[in-house]
N, CA, C and O of each residue as an XYZ file, in Angstrom:
728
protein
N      22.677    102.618    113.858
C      23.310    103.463    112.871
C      23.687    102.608    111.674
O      23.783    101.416    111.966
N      23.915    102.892    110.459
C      23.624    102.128    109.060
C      25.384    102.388    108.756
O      26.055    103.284    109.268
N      25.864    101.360    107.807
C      27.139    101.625    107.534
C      26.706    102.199    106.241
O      25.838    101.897    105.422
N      27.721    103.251    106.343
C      27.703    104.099    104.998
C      28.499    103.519    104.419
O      29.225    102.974    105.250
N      29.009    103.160    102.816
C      29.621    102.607    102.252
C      30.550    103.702    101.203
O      29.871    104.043    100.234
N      31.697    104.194    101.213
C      32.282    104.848    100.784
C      32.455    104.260     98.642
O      33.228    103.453     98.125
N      31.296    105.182     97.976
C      31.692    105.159     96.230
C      32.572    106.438     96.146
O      32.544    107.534     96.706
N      33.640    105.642     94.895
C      34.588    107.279     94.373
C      32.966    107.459     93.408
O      32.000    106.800     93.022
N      33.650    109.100     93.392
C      32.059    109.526     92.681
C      33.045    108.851     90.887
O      34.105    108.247     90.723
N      32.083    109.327     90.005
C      32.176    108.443     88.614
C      32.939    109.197     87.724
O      33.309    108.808     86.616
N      33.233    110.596     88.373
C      34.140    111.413     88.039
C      35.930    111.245     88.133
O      36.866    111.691     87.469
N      35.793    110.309     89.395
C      37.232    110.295     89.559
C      37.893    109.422     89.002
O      39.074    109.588     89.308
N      37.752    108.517     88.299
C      38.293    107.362     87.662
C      39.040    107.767     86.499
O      40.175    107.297     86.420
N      38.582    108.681     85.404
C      38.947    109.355     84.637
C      39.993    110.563     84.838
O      41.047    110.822     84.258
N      39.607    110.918     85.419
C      40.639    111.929     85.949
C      41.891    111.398     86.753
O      42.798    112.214     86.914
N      42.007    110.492     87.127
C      43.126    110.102     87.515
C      43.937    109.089     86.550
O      45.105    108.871     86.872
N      43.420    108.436     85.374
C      43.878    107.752     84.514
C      44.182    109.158     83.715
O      45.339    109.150     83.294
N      43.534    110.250     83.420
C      44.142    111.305     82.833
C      45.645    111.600     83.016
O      46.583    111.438     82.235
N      45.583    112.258     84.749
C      46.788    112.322     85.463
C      47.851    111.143     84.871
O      48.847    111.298     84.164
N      47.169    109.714     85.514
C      48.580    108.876     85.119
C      49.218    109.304     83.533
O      50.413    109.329     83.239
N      48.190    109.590     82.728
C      48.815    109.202     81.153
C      49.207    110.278     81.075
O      49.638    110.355     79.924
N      49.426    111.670     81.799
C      49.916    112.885     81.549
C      51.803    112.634     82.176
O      52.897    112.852     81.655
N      51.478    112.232     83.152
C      52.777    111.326     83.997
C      53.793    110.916     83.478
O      54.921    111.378     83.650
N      53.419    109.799     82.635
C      53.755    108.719     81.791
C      54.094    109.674     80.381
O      55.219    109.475     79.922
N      53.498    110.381     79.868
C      54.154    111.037     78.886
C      55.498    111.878     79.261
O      56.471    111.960     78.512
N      55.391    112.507     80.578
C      56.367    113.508     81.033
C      57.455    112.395     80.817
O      58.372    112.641     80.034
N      57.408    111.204     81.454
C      58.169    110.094     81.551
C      58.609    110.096     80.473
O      59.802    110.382     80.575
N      58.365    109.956     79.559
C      58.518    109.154     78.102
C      59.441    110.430     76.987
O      60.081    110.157     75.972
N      59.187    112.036     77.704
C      59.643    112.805     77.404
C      61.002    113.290     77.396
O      61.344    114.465     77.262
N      62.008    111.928     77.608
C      62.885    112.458     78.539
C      64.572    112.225     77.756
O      64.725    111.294     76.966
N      65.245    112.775     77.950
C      66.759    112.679     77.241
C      67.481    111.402     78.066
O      67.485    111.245     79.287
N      68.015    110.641     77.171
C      69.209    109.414     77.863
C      70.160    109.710     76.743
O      69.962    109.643     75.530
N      71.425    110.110     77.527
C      72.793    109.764     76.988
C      73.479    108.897     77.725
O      72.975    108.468     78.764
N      74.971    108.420     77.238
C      75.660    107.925     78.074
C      77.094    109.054     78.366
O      77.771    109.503     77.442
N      77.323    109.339     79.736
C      78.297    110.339     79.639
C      79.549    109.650     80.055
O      79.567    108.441     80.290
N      80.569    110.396     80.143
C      81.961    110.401     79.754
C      82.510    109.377     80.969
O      83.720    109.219     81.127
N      81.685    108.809     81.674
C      82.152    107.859     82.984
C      81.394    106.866     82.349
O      81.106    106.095     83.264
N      80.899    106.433     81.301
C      79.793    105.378     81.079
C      78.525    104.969     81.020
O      78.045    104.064     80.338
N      77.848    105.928     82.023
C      76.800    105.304     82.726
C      76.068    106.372     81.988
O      76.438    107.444     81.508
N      74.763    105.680     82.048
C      73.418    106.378     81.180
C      72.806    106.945     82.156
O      72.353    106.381     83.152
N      72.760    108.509     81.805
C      72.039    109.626     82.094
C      71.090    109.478     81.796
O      70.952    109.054     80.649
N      69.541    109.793     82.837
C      68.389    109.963     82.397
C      68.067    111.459     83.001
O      68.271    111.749     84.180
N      67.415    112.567     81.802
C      67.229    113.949     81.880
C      66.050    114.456     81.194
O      65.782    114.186     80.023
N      65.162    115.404     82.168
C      64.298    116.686     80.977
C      64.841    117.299     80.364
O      64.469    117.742     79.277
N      66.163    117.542     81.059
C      67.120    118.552     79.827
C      68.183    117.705     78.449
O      68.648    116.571     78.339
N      68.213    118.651     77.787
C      69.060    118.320     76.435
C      70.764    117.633     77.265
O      70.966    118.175     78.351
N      71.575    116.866     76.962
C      72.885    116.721     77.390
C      73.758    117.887     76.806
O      73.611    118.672     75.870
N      75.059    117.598     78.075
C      75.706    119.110     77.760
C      76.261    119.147     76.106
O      75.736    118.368     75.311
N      77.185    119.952     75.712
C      77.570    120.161     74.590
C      78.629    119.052     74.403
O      78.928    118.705     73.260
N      79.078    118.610     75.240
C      80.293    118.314     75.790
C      80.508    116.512     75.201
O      81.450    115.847     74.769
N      78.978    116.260     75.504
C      78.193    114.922     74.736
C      78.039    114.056     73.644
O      76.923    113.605     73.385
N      79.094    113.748     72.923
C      78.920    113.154     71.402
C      77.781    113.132     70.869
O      76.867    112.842     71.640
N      77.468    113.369     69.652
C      75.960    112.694     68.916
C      75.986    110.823     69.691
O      75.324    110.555     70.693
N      76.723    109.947     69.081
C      76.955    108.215     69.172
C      76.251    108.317     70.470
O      75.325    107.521     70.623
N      76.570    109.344     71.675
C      76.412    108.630     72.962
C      74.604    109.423     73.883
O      74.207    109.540     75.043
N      73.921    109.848     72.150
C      72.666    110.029     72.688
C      71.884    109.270     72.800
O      71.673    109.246     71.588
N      71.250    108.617     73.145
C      70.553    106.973     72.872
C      68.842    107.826     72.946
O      68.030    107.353     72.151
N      68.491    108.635     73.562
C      66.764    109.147     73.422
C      66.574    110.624     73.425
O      67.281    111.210     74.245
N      65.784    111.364     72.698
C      65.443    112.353     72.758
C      63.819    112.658     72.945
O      63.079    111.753     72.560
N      63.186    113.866     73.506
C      61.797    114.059     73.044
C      61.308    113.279     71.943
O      62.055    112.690     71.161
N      59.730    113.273     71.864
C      60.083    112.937     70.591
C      60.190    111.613     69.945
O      59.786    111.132     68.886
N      60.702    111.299     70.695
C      61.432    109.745     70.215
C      62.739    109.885     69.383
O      62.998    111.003     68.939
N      63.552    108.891     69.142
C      64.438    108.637     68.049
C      65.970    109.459     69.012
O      66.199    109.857     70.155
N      66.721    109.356     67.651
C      68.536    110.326     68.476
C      67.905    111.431     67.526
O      67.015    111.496     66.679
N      68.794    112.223     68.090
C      68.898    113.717     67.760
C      70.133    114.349     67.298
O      70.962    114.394     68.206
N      70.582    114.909     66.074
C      71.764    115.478     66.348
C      72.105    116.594     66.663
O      71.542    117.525     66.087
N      72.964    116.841     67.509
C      73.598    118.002     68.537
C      74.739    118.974     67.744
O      75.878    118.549     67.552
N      74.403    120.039     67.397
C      75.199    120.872     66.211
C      76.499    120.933     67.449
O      76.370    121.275     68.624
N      77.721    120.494     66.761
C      78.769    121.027     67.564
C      79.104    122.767     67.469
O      78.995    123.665     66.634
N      79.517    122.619     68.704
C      79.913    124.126     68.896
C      80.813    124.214     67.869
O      81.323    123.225     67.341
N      81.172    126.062     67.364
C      82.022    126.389     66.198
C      83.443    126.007     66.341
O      84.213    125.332     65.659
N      83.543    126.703     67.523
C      85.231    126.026     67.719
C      85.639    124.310     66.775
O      86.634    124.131     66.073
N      84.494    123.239     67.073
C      85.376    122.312     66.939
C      84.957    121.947     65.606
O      85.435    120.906     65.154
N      84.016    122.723     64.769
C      83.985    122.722     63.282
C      84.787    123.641     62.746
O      84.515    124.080     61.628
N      85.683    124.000     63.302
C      86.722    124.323     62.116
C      87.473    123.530     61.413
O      87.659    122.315     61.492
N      87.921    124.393     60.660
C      89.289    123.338     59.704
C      90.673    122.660     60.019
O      91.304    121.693     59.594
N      90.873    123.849     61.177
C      92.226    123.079     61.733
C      91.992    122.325     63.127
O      92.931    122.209     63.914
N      90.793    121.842     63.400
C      89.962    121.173     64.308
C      90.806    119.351     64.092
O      90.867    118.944     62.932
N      91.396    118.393     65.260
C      91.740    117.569     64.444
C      90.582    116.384     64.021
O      89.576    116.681     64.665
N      90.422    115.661     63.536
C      88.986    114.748     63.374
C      88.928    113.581     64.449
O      89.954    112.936     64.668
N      87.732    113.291     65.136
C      87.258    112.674     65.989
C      87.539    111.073     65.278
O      87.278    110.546     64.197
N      88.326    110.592     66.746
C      88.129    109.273     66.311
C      86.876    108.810     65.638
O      85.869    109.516     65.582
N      86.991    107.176     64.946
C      85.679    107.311     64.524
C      84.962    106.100     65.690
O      83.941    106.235     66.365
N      85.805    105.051     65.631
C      85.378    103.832     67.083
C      86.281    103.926     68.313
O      87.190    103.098     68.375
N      86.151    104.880     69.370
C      86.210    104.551     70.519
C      85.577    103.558     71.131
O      84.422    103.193     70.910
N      86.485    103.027     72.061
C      85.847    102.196     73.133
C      85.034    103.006     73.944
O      85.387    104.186     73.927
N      83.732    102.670     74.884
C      82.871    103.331     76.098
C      84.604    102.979     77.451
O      85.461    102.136     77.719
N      84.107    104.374     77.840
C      84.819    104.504     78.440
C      84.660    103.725     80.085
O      85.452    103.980     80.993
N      84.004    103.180     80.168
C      83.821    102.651     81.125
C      84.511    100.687     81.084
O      85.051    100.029     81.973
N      84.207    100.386     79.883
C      85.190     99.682     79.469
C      86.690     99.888     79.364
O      87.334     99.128     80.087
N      87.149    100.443     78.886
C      88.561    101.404     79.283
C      88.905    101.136     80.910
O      89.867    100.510     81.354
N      88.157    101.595     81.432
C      88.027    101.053     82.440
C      88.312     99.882     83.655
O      88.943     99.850     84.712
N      87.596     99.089     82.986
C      87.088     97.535     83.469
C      88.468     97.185     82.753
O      89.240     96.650     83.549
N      88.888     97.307     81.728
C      89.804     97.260     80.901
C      91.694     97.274     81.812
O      92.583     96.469     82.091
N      91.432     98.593     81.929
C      92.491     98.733     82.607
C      92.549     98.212     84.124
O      93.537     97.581     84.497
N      91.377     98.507     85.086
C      91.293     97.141     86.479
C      91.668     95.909     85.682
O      92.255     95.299     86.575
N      91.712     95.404     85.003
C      91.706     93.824     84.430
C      92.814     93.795     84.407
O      93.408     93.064     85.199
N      93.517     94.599     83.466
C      94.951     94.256     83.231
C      96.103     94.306     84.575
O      97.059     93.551     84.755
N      95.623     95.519     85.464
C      96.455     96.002     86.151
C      96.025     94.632     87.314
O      96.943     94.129     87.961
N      94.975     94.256     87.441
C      94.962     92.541     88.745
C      95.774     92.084     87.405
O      96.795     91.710     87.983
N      95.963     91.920     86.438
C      96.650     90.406     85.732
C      98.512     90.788     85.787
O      99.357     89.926     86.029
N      98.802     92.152     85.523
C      99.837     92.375     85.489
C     100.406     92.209     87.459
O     101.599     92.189     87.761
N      99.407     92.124     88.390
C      99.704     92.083     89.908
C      99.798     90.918     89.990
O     100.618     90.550     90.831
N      98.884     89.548     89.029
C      98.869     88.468     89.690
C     100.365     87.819     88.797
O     101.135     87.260     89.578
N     100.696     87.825     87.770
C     101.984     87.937     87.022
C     102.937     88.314     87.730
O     103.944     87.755     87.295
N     103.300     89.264     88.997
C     104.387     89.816     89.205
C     104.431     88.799     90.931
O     105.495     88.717     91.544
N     103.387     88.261     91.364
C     103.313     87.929     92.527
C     103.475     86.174     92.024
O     103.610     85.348     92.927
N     103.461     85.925     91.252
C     103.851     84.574     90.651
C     105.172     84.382     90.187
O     105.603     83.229     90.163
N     106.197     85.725     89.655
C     107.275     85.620     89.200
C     108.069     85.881     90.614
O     109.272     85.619     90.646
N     107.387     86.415     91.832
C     108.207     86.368     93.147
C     107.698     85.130     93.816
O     108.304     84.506     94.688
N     106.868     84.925     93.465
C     106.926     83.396     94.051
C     107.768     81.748     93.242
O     107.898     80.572     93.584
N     108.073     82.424     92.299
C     108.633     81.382     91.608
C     110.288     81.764     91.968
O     111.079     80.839     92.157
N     110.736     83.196     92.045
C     111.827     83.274     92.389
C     112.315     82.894     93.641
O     113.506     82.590     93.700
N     111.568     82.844     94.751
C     111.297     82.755     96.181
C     111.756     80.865     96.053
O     112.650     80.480     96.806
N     111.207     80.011     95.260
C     111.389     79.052     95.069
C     112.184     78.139     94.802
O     112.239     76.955     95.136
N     113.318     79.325     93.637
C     114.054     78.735     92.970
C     115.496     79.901     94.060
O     116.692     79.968     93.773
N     115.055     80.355     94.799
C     116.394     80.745     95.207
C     116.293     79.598     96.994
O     117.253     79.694     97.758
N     115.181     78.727     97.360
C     115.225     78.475     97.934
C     115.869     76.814     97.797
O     116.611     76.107     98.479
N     115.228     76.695     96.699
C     115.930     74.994     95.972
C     117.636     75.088     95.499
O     118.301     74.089     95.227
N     118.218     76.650     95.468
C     119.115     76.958     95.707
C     120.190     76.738     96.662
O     121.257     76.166     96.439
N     119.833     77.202     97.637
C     119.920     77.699     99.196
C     120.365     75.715     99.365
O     121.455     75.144     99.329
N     118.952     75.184     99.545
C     119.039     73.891     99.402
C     120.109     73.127     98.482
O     120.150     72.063     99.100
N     120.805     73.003     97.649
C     121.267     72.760     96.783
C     122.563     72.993     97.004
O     123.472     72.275     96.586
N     122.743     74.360     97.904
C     124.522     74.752     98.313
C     124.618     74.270     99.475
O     125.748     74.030     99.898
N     123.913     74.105     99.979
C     123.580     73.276    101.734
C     124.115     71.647    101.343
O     125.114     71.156    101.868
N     123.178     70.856    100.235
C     123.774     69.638    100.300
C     125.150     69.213     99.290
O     125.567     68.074     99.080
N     125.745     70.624     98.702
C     126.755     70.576     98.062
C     128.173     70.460     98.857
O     129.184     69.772     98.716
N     127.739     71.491     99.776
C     128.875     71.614    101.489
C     129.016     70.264    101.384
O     129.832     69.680    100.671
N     127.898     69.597    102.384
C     127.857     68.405    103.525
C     128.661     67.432    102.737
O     129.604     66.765    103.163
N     128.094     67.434    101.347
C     128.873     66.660    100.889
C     130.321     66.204    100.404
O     131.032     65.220    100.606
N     130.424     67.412     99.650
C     132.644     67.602     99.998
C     133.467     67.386    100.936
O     134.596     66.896    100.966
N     132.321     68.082    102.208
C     132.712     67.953    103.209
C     133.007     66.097    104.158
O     134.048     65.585    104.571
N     131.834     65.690    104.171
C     131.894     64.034    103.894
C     132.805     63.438    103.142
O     133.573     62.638    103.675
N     132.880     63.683    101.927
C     133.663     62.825    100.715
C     135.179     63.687    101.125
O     136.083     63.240    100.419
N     135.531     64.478    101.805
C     136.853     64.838    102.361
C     137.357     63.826    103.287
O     138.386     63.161    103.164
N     136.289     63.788    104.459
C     136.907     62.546    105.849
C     136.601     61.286    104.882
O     137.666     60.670    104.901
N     135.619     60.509    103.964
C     136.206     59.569    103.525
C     136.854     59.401    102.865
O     136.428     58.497    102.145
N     137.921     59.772    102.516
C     139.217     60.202    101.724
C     140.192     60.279    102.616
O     141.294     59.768    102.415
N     139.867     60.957    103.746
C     141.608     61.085    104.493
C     141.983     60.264    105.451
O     142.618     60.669    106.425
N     141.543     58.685    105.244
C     142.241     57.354    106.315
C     141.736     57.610    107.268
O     142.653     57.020    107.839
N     140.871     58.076    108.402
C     140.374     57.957    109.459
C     139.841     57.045    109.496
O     139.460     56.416    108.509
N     139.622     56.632    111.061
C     138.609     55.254    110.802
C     137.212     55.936    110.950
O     137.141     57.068    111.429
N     135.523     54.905    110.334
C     134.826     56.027    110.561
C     133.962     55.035    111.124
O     134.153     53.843    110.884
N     132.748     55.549    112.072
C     132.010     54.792    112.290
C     130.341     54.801    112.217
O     129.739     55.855    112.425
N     129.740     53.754    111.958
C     127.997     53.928    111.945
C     127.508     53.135    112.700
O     128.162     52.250    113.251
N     126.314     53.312    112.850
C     125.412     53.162    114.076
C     124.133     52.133    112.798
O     123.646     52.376    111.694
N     124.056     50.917    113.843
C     123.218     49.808    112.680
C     121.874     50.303    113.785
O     121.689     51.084    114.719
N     121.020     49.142    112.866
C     119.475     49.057    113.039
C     119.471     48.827    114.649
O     118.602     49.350    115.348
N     120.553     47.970    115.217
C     119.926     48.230    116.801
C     120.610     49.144    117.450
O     120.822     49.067    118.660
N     121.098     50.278    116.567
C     121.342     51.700    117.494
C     123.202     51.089    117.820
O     123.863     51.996    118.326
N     123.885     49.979    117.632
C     125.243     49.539    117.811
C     125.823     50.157    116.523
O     125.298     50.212    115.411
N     127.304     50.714    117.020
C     128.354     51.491    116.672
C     129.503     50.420    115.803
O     130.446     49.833    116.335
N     129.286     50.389    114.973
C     130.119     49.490    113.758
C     131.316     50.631    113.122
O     131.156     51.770    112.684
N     132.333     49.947    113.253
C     133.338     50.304    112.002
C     132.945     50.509    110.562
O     131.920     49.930    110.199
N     133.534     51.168    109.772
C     132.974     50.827    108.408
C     134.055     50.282    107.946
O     135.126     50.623    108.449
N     134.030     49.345    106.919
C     135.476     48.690    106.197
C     135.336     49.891    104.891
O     134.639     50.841    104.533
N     136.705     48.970    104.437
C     137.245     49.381    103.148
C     135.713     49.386    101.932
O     135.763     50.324    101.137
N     134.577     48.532    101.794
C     133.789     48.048    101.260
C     133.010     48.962    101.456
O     132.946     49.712    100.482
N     132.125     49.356    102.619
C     131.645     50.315    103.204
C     131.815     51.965    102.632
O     130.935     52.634    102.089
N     133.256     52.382    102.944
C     134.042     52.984    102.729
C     133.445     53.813    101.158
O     132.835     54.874    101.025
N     133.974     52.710    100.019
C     133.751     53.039     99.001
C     132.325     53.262     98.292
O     131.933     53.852     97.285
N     131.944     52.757     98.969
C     130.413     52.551     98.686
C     129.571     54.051     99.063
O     128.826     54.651     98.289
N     129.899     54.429    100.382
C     129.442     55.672    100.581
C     129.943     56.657    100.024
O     129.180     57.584     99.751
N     131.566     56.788     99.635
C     132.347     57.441     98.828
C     131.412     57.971     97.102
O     131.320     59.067     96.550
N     130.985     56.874     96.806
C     130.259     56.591     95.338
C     129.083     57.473     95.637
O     128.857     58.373     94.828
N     128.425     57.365     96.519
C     126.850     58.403     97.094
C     127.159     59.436     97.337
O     126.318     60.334     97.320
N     128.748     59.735     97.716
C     128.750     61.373     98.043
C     129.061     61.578     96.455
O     128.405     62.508     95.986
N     129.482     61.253     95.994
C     130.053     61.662     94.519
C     128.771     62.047     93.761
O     128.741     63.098     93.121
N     127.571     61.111     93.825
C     126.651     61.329     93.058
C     125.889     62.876     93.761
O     125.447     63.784     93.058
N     125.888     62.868     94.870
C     125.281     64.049     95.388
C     126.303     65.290     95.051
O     125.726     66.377     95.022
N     127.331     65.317     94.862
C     128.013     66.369     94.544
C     128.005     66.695     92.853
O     128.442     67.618     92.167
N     127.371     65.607     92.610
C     127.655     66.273     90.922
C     125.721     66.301     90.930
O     125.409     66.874     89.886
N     125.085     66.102     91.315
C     123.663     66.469     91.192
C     123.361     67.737     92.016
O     122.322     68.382     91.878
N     124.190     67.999     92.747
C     123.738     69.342     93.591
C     124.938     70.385     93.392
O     124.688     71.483     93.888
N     125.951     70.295     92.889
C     127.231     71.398     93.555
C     127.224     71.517     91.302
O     128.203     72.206     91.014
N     126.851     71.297     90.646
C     127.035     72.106     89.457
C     125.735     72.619     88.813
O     124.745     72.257     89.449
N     125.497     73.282     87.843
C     124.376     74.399     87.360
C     123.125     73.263     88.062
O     122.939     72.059     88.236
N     122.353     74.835     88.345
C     120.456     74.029     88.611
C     120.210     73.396     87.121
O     120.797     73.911     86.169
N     119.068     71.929     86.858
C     119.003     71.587     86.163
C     117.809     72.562     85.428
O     117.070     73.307     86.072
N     117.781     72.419     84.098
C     116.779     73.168     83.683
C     115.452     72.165     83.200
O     115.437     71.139     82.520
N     114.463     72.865     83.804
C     113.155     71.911     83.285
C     112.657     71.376     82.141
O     112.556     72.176     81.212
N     112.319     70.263     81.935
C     112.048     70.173     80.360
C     110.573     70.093     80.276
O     110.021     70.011     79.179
C-alpha cells in the first residue's frame, strides 16, 4: 500500500490568511478607556456615558473620540469639571501609602514611648536604691563588704565617704528630669 501524502488544496492558504486579517481587524476595532477604578477597559462597545472624554484612549477607527455629554451636565448651573485629576487608581496607591506610613509612624512613636517610659521605670528604680543607700551611709552603722576573695571587711571612715560620693552622683544623674538628647 503507497503512503498517501496529505496537500492543503491551493485554495486554503488564502482563505485562511483572509479569515486571520478579518480577525485582526475585528481586533483592531475595538474601544479602550480607562474606568473609574483605573484599569483599562478593552470593548466592541462605545464606554458608558459615565466615562470622561481624557479617559478614552481608542476608538473604531482609530484616534479618541469625543463623547457628547448628556444634557443634564451641560447646563449652566452644572458645576465645572475639574480640569487635572489624579487616575484614580493612584488615589489609591496613594492613600495605601500614606495610611502604611501614617501605621509605621504611630508604631515607632509607641515604640519610642515604650522606651522612654522604660528608661524611666529604670531611672526611679536606681533613684530609690540609691537614697536609700546614701541613708544607711549617713546614719553611723557599721557597714560591711565582701573583697575579691569573697572575705567580709568593715568599711572605714575612707571607704565610707567614698561610696557616699557614688551614691550622690547616681542620685543626681537618675532621681532629677530625664536628660534631653542633643
Amino acid at each position: 500500500m503507497s503512503k498517501a501524502t496529505f496537500h492543503s488544496p491551493s485554495w486554503r492558504n488564502p482563505v485562511l490568511m483572509g479569515i486571520s486579517l478579518a480577525f485582526s481587524t475585528v481586533a483592531m476595532a475595538q474601544w479602550q478607556w480607562v474606568d473609574a477604578t483605573g484599569r483599562k477597559v478593552f470593548s466592541d462597545t462605545p464606554p458608558p456615558a459615565s466615562i470622561p472624554d481624557k479617559n478614552v484612549l481608542k476608538q473604531p477607527g482609530g484616534g479618541r473620540i469625543t463623547i457628547p455629554a448628556p444634557a443634564a451636565e451641560t447646563a449652566p448651573a452644572a458645576a465645572p469639571a475639574p480640569t487635572a485629576a489624579p487616575a484614580p487608581q493612584i488615589a489609591t496607591r496613594d492613600t495605601e501609602l500614606e495610611a502604611k506610613k501614617k501605621q509605621a509612624e504611630q508604631a515607632e512613636e509607641a515604640r519610642k514611648k515604650a522606651d522612654m517610659e522604660r528608661v524611666a521605670k529604670g531611672r526611679a528604680d536606681n533613684c530609690e536604691r540609691a537614697r536609700k543607700a546614701k541613708i544607711t551611709m549617713e546614719s553611723g552603722v557599721r557597714l560591711a563588704t565582701t573583697n575579691a576573695k569573697g572575705e567580709r571587711e568593715i568599711m572605714d571612715d575612707k571607704a565610707k565617704a567614698s561610696e557616699s560620693q557614688r551614691m550622690d552622683g547616681v542620685i543626681r544623674d537618675n532621681c532629677g528630669p530625664l536628660p534631653t538628647a542633643k
